[in-house]
N, CA, C and O atoms as a GROMACS GRO file, in nm:
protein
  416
    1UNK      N    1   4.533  11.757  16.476
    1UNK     CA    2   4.555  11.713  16.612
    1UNK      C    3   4.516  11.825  16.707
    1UNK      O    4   4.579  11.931  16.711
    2UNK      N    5   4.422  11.801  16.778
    2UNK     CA    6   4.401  11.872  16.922
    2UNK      C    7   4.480  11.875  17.026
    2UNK      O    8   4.475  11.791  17.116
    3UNK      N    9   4.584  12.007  17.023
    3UNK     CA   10   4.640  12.060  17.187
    3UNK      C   11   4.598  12.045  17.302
    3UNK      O   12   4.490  12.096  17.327
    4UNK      N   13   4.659  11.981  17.396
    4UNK     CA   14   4.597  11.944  17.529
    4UNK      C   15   4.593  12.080  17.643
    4UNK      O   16   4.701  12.090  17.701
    5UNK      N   17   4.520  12.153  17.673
    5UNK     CA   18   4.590  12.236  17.744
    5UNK      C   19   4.665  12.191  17.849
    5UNK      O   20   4.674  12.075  17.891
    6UNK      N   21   4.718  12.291  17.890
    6UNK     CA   22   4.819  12.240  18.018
    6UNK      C   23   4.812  12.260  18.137
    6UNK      O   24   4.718  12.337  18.154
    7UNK      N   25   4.870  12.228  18.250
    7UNK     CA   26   4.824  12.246  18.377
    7UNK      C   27   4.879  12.375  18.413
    7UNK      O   28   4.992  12.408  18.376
    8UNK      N   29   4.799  12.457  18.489
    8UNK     CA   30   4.868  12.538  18.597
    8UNK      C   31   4.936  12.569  18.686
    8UNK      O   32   4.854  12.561  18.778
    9UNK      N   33   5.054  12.607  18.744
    9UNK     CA   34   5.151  12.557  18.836
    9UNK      C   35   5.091  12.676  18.979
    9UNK      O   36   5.112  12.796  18.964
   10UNK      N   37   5.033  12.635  19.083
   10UNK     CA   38   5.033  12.684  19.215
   10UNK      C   39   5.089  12.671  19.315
   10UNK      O   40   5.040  12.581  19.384
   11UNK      N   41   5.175  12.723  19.359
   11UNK     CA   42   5.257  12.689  19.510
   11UNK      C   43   5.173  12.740  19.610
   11UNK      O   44   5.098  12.837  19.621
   12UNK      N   45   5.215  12.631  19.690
   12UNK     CA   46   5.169  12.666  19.877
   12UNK      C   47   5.230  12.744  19.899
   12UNK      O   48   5.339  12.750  19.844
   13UNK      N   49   5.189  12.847  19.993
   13UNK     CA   50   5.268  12.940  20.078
   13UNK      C   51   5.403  12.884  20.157
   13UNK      O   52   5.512  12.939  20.173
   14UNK      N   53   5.341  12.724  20.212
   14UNK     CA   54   5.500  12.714  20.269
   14UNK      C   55   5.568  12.658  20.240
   14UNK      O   56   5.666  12.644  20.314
   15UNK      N   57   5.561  12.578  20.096
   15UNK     CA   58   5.630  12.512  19.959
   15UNK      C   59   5.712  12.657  19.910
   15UNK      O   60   5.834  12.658  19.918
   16UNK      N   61   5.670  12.724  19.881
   16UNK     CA   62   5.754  12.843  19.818
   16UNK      C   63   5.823  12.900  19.908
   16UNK      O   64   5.914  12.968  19.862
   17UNK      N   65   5.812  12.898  20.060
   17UNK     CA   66   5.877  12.971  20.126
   17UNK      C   67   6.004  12.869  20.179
   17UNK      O   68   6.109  12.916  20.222
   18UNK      N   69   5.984  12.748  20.171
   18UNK     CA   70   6.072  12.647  20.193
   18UNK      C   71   6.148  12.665  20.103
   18UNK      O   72   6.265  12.664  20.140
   19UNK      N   73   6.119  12.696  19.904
   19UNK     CA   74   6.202  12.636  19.839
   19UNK      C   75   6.282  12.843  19.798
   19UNK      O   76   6.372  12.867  19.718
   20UNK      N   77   6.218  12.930  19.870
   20UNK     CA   78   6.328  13.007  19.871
   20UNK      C   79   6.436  13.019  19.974
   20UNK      O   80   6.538  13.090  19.970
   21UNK      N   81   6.390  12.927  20.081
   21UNK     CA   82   6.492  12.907  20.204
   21UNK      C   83   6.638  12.804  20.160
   21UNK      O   84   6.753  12.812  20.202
   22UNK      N   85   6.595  12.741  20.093
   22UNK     CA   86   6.693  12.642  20.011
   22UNK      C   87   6.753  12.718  19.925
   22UNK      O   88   6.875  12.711  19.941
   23UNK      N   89   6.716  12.800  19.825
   23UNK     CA   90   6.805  12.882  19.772
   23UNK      C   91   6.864  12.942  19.847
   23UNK      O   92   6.982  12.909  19.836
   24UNK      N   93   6.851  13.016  19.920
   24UNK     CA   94   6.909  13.102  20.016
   24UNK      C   95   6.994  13.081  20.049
   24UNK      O   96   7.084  13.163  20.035
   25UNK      N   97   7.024  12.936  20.125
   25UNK     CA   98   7.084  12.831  20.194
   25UNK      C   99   7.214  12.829  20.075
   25UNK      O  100   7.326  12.878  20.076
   26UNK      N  101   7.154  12.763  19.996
   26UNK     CA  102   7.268  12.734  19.860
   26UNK      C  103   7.345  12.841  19.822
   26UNK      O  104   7.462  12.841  19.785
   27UNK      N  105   7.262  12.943  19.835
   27UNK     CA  106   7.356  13.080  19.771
   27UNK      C  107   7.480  13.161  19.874
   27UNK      O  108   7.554  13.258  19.860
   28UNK      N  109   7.446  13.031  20.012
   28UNK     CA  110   7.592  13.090  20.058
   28UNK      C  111   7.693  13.021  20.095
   28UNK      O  112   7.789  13.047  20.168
   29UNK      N  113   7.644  12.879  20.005
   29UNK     CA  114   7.771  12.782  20.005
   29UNK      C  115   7.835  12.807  19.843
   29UNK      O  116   7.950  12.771  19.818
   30UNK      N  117   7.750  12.871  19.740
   30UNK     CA  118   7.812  12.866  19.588
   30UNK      C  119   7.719  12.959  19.514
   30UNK      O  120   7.601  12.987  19.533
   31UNK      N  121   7.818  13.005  19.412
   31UNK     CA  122   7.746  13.099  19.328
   31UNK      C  123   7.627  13.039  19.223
   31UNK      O  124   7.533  13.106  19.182
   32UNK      N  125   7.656  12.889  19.187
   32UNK     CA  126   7.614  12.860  19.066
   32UNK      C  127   7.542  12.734  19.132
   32UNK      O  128   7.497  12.648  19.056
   33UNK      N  129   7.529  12.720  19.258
   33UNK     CA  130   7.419  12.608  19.287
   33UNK      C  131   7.259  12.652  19.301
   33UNK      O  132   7.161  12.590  19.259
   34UNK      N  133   7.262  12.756  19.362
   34UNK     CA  134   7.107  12.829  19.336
   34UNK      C  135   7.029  12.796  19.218
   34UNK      O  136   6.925  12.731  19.205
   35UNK      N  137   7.124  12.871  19.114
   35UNK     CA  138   7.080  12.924  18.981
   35UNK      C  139   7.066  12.735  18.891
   35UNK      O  140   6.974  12.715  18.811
   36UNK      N  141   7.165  12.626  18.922
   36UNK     CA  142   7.170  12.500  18.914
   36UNK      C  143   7.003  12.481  18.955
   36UNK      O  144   6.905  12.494  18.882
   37UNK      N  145   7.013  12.445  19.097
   37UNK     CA  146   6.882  12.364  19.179
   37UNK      C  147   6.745  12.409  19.089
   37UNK      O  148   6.664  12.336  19.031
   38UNK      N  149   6.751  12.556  19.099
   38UNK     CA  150   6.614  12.664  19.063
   38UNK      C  151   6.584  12.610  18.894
   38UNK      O  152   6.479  12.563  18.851
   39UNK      N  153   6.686  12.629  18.836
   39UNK     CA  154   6.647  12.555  18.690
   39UNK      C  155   6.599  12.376  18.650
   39UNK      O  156   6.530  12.293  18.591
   40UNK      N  157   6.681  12.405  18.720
   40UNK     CA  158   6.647  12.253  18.777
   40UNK      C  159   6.488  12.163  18.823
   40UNK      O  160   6.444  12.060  18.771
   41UNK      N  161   6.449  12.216  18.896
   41UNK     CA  162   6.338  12.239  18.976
   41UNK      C  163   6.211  12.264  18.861
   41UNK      O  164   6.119  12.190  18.826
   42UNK      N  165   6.244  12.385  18.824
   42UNK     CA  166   6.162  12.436  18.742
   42UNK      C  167   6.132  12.405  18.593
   42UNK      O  168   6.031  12.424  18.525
   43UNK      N  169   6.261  12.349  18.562
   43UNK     CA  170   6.245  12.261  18.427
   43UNK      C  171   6.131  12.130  18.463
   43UNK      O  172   6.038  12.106  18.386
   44UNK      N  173   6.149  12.067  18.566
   44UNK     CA  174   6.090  11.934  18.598
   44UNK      C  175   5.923  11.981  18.616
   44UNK      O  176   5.826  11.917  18.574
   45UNK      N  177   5.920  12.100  18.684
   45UNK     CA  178   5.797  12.156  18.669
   45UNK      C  179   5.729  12.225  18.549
   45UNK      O  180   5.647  12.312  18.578
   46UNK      N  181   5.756  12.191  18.386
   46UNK     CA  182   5.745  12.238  18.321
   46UNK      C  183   5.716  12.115  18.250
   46UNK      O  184   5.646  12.109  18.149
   47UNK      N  185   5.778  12.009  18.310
   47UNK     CA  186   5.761  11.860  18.251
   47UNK      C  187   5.617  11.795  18.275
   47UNK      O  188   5.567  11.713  18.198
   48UNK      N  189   5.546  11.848  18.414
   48UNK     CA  190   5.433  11.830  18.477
   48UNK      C  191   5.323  11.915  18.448
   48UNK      O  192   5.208  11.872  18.433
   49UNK      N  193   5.348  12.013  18.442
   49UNK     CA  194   5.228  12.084  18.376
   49UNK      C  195   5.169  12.039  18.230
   49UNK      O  196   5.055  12.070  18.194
   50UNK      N  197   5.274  11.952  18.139
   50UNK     CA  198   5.263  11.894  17.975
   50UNK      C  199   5.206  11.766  18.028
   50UNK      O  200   5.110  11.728  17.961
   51UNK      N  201   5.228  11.711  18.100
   51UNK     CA  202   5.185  11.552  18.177
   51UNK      C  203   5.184  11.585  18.326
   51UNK      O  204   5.293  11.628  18.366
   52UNK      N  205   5.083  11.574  18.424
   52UNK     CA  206   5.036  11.594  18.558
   52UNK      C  207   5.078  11.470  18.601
   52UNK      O  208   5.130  11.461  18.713
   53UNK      N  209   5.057  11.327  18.499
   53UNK     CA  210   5.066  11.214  18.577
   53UNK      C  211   5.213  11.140  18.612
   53UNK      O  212   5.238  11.066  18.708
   54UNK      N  213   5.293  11.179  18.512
   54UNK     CA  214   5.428  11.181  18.486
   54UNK      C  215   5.520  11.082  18.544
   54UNK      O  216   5.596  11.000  18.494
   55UNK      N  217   5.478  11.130  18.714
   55UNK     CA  218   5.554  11.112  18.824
   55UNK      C  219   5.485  10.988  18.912
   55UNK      O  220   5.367  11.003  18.941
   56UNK      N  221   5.531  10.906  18.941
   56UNK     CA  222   5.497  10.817  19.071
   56UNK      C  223   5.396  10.894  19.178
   56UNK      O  224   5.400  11.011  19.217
   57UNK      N  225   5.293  10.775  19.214
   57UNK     CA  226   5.193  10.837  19.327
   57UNK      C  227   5.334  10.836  19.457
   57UNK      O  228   5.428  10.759  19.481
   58UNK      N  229   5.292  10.945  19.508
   58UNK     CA  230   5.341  10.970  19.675
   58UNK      C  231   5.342  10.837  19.767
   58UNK      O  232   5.237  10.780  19.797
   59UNK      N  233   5.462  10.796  19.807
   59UNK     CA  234   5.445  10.666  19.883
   59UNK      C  235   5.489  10.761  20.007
   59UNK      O  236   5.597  10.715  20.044
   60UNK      N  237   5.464  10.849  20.071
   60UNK     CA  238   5.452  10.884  20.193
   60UNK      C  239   5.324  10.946  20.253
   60UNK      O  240   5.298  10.956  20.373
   61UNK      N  241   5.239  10.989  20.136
   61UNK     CA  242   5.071  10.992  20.199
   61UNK      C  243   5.021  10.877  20.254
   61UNK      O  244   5.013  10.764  20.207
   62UNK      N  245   4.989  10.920  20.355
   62UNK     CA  246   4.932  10.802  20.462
   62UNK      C  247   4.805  10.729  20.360
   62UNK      O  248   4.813  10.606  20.357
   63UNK      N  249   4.722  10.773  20.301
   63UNK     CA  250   4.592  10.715  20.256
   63UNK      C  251   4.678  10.741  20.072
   63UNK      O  252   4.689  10.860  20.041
   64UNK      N  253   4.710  10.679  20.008
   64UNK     CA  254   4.770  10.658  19.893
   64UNK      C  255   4.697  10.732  19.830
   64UNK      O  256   4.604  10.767  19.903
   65UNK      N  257   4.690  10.786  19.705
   65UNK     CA  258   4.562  10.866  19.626
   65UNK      C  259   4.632  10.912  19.467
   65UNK      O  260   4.734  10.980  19.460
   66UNK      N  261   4.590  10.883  19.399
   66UNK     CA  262   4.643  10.906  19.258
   66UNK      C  263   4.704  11.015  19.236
   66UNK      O  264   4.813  11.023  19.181
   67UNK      N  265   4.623  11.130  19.286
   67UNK     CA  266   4.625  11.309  19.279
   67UNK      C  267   4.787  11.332  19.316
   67UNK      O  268   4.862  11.418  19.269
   68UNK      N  269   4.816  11.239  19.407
   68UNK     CA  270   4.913  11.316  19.465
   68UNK      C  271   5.054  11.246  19.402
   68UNK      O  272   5.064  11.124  19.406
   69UNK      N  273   5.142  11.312  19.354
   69UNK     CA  274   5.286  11.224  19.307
   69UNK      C  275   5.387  11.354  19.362
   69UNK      O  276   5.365  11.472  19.392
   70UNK      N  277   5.529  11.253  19.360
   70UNK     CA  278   5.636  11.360  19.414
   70UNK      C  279   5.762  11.277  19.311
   70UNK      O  280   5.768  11.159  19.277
   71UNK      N  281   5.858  11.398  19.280
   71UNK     CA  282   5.982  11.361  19.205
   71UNK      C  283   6.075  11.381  19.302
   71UNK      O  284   6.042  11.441  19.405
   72UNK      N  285   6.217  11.331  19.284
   72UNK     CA  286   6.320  11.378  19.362
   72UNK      C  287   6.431  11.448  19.238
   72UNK      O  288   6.445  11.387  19.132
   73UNK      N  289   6.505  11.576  19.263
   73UNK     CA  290   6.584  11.606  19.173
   73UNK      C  291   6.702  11.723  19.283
   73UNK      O  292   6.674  11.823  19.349
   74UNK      N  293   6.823  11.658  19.265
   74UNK     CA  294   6.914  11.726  19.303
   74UNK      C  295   6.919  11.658  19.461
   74UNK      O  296   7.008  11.700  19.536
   75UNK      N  297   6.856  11.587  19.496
   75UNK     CA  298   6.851  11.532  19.662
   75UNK      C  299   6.764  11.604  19.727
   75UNK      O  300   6.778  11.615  19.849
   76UNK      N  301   6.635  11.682  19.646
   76UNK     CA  302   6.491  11.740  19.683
   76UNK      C  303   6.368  11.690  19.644
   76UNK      O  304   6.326  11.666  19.531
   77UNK      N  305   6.326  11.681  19.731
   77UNK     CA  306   6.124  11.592  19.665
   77UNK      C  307   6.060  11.683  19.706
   77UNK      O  308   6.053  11.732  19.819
   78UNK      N  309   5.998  11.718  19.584
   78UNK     CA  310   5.888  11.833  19.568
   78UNK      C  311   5.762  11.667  19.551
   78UNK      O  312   5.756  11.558  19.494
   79UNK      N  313   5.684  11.759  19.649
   79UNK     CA  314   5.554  11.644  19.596
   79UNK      C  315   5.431  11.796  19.588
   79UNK      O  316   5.426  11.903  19.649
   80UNK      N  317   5.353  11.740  19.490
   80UNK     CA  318   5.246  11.778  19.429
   80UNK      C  319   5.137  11.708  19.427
   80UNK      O  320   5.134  11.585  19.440
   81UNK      N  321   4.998  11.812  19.405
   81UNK     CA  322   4.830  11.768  19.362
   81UNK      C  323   4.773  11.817  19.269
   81UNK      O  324   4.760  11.937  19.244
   82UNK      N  325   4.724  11.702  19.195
   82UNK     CA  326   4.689  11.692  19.060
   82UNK      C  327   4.522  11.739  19.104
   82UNK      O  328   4.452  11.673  19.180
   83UNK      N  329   4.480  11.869  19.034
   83UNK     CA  330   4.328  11.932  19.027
   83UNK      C  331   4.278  11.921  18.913
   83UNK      O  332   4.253  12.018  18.842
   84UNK      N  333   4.255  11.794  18.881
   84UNK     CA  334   4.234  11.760  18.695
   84UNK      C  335   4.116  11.809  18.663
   84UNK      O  336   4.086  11.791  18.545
   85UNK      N  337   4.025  11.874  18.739
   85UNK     CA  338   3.876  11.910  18.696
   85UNK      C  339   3.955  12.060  18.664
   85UNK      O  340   3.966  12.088  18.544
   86UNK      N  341   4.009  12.156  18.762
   86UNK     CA  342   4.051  12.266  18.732
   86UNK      C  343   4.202  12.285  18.647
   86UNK      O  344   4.254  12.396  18.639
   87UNK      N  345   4.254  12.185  18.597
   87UNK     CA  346   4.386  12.187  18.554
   87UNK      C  347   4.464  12.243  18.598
   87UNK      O  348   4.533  12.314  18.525
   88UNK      N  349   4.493  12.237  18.758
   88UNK     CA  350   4.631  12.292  18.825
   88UNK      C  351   4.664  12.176  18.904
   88UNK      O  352   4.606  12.083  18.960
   89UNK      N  353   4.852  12.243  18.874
   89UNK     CA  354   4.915  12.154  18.992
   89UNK      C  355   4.955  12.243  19.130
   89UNK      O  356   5.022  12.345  19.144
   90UNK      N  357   4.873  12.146  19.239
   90UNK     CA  358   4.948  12.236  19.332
   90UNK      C  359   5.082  12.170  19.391
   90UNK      O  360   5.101  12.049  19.397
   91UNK      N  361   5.213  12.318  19.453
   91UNK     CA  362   5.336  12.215  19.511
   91UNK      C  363   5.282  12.184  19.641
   91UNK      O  364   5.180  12.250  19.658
   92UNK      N  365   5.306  12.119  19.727
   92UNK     CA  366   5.263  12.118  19.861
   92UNK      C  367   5.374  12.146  19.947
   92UNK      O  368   5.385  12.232  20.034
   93UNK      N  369   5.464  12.048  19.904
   93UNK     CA  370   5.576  12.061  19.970
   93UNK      C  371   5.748  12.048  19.917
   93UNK      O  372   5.739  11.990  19.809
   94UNK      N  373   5.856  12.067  19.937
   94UNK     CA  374   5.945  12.074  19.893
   94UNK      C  375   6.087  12.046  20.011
   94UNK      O  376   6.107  12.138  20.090
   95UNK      N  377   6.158  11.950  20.018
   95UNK     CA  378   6.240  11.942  20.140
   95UNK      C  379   6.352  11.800  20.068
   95UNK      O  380   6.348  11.703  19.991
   96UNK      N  381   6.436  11.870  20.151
   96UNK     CA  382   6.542  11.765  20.154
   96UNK      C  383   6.540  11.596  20.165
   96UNK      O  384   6.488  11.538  20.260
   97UNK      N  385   6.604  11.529  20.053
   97UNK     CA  386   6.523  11.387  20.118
   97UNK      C  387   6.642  11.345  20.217
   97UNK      O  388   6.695  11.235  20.201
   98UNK      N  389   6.692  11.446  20.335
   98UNK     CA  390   6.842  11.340  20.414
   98UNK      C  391   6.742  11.340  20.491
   98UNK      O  392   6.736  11.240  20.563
   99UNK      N  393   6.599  11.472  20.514
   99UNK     CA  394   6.553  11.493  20.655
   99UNK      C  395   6.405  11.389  20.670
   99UNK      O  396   6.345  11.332  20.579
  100UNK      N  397   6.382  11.390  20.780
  100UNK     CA  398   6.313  11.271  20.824
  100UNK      C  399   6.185  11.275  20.722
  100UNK      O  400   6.164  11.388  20.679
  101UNK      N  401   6.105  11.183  20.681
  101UNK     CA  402   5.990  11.168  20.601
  101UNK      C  403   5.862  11.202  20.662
  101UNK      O  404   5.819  11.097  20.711
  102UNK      N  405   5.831  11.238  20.670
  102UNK     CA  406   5.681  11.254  20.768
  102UNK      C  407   5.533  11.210  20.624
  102UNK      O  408   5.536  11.225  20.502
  103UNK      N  409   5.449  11.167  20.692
  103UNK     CA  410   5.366  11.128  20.628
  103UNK      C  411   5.249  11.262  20.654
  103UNK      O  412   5.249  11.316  20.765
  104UNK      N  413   5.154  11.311  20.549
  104UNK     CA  414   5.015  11.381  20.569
  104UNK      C  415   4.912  11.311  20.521
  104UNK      O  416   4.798  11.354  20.530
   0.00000   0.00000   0.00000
């Protein structure tokens, strides 16, 4: 049996800077929600790099497109883009789902 390689995980600059603002955030309501969310997060992103497609296409991209899917975990939607010629995922974005949805 032939190994599939796997995808690459790339964050946006303001995907990563969002999802250390959320830790941040968390780490001064509880000791063990950070370290919760972050494993959390990152397990699911470990699930996507083995399968890119995994996840539901993005029903908040204005023009629908396969590439793009988002999960929700913990009451956060990380949405991502699938670069299947280069095998990376990029995050794009990462935010709370209480706050308003905006479409790109």
């Amino acid at each position: 049996m032939v190994k599939q390689k796997s995808y690459t995980i790339i964050w946006d600059r303001i995907a990563l800077d969002h999802f250390k603002d959320i830790l941040s955030f968390l780490s001064k309501q509880s000791l063990q929600a950070p370290k919760i969310v972050k494993e959390g997060i990152l397990s699911r992103l470990d699930d996507v790099k083995k399968n890119a497609f995994v996840f539901e296409m993005d029903k908040l991209k204005d023009n629908p497109n396969k590439e793009f899917r988002a999960f929700v975990i913990y009451s956060y939607r990380i949405t991502y883009q699938i670069k299947a010629a280069t095998k990376e995922i990029r995050i794009i974005r990462i935010k709370h789902t209480s706050r308003e949805p905006f479409g790109y």
